[in-house]
N, CA, C and O atoms as a GROMACS GRO file, in nm:
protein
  332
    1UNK      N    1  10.756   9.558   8.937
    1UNK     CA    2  10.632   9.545   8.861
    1UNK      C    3  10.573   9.685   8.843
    1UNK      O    4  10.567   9.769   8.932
    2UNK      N    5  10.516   9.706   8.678
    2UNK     CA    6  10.486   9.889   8.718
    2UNK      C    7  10.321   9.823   8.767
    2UNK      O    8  10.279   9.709   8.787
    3UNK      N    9  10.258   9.966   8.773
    3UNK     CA   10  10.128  10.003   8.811
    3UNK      C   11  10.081  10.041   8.656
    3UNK      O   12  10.139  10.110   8.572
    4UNK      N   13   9.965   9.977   8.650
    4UNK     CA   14   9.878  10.058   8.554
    4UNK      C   15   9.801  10.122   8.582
    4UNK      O   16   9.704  10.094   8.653
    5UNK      N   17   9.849  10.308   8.490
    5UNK     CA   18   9.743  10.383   8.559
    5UNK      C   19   9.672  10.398   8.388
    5UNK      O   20   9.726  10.390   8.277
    6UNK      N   21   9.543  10.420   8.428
    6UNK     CA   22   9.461  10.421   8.315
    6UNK      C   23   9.440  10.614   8.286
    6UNK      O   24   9.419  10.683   8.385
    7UNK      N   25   9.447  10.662   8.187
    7UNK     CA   26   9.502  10.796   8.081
    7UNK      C   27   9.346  10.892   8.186
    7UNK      O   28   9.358  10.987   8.262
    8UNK      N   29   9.284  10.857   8.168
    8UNK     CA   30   9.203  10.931   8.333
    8UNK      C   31   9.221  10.987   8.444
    8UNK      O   32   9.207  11.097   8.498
    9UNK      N   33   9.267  10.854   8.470
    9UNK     CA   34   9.308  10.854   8.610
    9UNK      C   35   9.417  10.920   8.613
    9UNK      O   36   9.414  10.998   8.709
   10UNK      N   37   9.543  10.930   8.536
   10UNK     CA   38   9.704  10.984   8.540
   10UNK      C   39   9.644  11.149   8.485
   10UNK      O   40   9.721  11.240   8.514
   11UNK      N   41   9.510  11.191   8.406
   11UNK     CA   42   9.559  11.318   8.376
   11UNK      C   43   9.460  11.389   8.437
   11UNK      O   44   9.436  11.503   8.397
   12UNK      N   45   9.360  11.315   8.580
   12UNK     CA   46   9.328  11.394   8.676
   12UNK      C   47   9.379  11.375   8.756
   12UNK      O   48   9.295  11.400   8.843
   13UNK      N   49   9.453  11.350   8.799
   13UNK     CA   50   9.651  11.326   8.901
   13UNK      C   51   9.713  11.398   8.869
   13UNK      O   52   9.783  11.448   8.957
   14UNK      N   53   9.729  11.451   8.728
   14UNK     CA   54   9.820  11.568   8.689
   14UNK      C   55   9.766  11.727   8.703
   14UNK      O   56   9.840  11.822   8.726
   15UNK      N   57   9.601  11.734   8.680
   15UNK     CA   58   9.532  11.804   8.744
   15UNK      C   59   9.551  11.864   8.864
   15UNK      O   60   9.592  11.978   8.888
   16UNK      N   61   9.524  11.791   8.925
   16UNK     CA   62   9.512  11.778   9.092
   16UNK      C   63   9.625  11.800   9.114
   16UNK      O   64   9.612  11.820   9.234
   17UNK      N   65   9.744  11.815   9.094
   17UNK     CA   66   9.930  11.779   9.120
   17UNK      C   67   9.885  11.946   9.084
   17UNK      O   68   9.835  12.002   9.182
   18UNK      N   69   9.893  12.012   8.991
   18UNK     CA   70   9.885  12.144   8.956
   18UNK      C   71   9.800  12.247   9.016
   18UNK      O   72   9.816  12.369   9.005
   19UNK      N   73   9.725  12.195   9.069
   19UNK     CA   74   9.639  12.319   9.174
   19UNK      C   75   9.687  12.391   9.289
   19UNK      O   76   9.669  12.507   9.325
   20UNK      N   77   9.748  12.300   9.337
   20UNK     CA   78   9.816  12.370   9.464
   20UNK      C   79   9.923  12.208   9.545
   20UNK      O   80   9.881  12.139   9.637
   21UNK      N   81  10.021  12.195   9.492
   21UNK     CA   82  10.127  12.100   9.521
   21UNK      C   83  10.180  12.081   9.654
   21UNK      O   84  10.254  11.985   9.678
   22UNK      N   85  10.144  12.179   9.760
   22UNK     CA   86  10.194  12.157   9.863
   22UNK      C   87  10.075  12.097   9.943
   22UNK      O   88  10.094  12.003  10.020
   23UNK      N   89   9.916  12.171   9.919
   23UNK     CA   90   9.836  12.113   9.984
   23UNK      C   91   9.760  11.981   9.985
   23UNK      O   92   9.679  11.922  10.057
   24UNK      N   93   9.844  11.958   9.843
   24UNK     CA   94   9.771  11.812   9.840
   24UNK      C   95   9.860  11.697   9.888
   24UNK      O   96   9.816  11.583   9.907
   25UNK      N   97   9.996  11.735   9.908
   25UNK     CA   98  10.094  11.681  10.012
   25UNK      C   99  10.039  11.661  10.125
   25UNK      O  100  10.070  11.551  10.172
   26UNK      N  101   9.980  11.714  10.179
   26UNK     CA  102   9.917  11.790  10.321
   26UNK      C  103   9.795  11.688  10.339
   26UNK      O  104   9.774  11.634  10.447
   27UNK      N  105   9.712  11.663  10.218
   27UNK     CA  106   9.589  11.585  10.253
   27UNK      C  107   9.600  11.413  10.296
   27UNK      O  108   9.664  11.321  10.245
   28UNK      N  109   9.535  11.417  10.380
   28UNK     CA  110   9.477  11.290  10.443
   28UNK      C  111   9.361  11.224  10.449
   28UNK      O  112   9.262  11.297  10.450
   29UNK      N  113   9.339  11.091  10.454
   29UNK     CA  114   9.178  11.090  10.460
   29UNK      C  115   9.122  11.125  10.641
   29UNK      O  116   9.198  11.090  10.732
   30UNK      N  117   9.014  11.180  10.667
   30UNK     CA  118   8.990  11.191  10.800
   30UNK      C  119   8.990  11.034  10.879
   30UNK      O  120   8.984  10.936  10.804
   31UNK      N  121   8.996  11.017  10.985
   31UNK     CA  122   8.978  10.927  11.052
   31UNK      C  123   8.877  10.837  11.059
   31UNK      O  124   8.894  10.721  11.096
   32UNK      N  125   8.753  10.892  11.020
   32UNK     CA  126   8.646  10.801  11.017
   32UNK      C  127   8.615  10.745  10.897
   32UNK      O  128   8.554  10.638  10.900
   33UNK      N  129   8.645  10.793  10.794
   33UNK     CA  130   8.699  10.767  10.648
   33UNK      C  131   8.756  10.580  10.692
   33UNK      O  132   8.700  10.470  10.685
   34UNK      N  133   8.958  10.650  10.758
   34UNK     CA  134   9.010  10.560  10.760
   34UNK      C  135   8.961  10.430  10.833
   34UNK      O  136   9.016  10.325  10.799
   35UNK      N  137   8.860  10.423  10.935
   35UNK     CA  138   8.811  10.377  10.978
   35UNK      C  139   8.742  10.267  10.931
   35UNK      O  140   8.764  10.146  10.945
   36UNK      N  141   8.634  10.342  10.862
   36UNK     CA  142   8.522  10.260  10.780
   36UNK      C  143   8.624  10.170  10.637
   36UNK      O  144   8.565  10.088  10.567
   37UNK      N  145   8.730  10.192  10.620
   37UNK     CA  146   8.794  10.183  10.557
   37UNK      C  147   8.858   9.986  10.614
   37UNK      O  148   8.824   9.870  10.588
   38UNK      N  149   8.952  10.049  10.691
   38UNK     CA  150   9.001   9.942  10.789
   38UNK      C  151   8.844   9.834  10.790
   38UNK      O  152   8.824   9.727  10.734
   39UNK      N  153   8.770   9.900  10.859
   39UNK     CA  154   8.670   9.768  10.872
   39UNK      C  155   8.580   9.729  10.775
   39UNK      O  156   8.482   9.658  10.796
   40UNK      N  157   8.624   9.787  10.643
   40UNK     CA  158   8.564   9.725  10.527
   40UNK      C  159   8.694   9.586  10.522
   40UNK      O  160   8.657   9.469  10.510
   41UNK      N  161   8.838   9.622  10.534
   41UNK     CA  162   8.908   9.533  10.438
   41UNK      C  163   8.917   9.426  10.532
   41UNK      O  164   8.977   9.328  10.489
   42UNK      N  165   8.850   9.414  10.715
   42UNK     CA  166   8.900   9.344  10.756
   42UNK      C  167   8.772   9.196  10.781
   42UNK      O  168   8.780   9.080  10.823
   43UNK      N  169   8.659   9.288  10.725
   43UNK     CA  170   8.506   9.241  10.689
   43UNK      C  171   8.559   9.147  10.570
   43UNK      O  172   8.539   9.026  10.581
   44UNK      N  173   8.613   9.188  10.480
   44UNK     CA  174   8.652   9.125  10.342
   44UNK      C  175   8.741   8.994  10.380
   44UNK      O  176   8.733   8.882  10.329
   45UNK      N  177   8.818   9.034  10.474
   45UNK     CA  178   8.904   8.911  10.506
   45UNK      C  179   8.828   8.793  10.541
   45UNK      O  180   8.856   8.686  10.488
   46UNK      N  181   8.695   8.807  10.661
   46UNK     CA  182   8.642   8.747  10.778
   46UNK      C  183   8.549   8.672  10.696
   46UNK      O  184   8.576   8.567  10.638
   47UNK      N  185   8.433   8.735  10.695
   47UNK     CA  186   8.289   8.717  10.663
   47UNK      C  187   8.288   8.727  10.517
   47UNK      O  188   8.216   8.646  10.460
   48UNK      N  189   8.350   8.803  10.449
   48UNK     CA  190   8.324   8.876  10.302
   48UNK      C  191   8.214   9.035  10.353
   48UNK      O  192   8.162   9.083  10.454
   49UNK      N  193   8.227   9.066  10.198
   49UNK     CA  194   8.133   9.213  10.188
   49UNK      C  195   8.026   9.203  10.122
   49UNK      O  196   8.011   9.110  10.043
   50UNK      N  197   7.934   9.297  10.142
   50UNK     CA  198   7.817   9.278  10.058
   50UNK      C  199   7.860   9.327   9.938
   50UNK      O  200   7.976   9.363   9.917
   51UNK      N  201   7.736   9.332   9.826
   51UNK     CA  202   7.803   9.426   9.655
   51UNK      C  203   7.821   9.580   9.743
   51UNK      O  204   7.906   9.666   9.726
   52UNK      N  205   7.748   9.577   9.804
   52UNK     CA  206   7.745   9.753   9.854
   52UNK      C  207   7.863   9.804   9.863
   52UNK      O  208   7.908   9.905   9.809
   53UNK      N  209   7.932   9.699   9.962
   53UNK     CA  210   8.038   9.725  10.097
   53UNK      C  211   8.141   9.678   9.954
   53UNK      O  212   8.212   9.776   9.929
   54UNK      N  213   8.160   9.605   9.892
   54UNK     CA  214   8.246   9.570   9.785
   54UNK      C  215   8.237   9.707   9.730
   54UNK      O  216   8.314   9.794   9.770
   55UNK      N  217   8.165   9.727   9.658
   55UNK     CA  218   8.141   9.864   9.596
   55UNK      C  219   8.229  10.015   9.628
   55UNK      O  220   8.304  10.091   9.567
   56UNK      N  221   8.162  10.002   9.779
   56UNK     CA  222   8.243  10.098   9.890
   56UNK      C  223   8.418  10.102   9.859
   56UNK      O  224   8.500  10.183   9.816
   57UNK      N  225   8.416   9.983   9.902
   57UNK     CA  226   8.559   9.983   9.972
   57UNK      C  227   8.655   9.952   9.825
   57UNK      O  228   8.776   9.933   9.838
   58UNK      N  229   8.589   9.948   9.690
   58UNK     CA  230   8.647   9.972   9.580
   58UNK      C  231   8.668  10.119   9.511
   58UNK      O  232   8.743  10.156   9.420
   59UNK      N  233   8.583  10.178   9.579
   59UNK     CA  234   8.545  10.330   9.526
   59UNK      C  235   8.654  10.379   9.649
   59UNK      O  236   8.630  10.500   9.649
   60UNK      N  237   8.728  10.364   9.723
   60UNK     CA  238   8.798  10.397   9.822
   60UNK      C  239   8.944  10.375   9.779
   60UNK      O  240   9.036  10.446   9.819
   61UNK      N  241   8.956  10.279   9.703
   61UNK     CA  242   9.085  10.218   9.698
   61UNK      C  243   9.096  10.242   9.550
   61UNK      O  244   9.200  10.201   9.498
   62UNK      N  245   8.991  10.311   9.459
   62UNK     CA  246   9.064  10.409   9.345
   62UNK      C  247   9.087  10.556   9.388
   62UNK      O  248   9.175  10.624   9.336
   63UNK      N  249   8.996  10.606   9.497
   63UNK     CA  250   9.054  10.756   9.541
   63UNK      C  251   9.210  10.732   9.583
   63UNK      O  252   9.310  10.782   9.533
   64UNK      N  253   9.200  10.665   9.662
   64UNK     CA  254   9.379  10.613   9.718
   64UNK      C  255   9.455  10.590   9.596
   64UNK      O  256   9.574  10.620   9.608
   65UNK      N  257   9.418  10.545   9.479
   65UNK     CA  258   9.502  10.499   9.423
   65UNK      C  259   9.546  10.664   9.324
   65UNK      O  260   9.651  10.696   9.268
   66UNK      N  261   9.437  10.724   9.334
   66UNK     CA  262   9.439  10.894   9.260
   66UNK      C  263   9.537  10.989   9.336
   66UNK      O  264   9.629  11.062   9.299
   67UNK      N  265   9.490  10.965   9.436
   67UNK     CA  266   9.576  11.090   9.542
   67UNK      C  267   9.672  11.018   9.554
   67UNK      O  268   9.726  11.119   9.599
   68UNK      N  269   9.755  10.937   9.560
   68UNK     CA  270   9.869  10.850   9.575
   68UNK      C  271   9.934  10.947   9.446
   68UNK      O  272  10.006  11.046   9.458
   69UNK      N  273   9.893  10.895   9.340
   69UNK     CA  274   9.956  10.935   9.220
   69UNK      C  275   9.957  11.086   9.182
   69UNK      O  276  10.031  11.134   9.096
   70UNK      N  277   9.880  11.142   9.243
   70UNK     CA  278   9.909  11.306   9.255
   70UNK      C  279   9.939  11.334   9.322
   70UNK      O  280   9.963  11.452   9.300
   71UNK      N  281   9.981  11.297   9.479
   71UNK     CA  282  10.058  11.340   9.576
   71UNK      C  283  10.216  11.298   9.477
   71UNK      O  284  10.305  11.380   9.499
   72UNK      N  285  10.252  11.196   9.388
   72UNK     CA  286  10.371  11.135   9.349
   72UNK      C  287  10.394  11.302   9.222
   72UNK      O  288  10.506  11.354   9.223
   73UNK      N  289  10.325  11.342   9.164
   73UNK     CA  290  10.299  11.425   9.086
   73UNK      C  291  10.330  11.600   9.177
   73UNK      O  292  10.407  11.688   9.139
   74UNK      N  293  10.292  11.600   9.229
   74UNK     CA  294  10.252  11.725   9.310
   74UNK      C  295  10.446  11.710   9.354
   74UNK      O  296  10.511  11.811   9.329
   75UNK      N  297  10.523  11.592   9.414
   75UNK     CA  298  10.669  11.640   9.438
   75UNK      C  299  10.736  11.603   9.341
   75UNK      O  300  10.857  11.626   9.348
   76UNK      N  301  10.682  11.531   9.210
   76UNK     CA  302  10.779  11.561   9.102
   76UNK      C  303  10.790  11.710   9.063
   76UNK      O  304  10.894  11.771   9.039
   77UNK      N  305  10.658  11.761   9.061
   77UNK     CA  306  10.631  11.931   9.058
   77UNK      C  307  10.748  11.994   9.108
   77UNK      O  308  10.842  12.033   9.038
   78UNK      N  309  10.734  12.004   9.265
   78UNK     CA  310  10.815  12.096   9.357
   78UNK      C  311  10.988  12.067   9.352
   78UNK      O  312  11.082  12.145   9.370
   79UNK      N  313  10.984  11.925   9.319
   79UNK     CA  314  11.108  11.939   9.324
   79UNK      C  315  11.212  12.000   9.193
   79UNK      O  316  11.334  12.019   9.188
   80UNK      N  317  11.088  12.024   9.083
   80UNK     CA  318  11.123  12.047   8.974
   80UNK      C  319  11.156  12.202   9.004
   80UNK      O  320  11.262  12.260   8.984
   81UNK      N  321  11.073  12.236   9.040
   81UNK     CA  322  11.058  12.378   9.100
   81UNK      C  323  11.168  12.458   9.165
   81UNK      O  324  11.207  12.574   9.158
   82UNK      N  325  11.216  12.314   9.255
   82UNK     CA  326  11.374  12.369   9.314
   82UNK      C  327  11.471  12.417   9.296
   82UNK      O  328  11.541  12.509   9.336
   83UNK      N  329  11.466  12.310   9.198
   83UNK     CA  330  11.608  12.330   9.125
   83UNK      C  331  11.658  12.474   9.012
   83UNK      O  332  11.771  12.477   8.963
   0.00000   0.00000   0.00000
């Protein structure tokens, strides 16, 4: 099944892939990030979320879905680079 990435989102991924390709390999979200993260989706499972916490934990899971696709960008880069 593909992913739809919306022409935004893919050409600030391609952005971001071009600034510096190794360090955005390198990035992670911090721990408390991942945290608040985890206990948004596990709030969502249980109880549900508020609009807030919906809000939140949607605005979280398009950054993921950005840096995913420019980390995918950033080693189409390097490996292009290799060769």
């Amino acid at each position: 099944m593909a992913v739809q990435v919306f022409p935004a989102l893919d050409e600030f991924a391609e952005f971001l892939a071009k600034l510096a390709p190794r360090k955005l390999l390198e990035y992670t979200a911090s721990p408390k990030v991942q945290e608040r993260l985890n206990a948004l989706l596990e709030k969502n499972k249980t109880i549900g979320l508020t609009p807030e916490e919906e809000e939140e934990m949607n605005s979280c899971m398009l950054i993921e879905h950005l840096v995913r696709l420019a980390k995918a960008r950033a080693l189409q880069r390097l490996n292009r680079e290799a060769l």
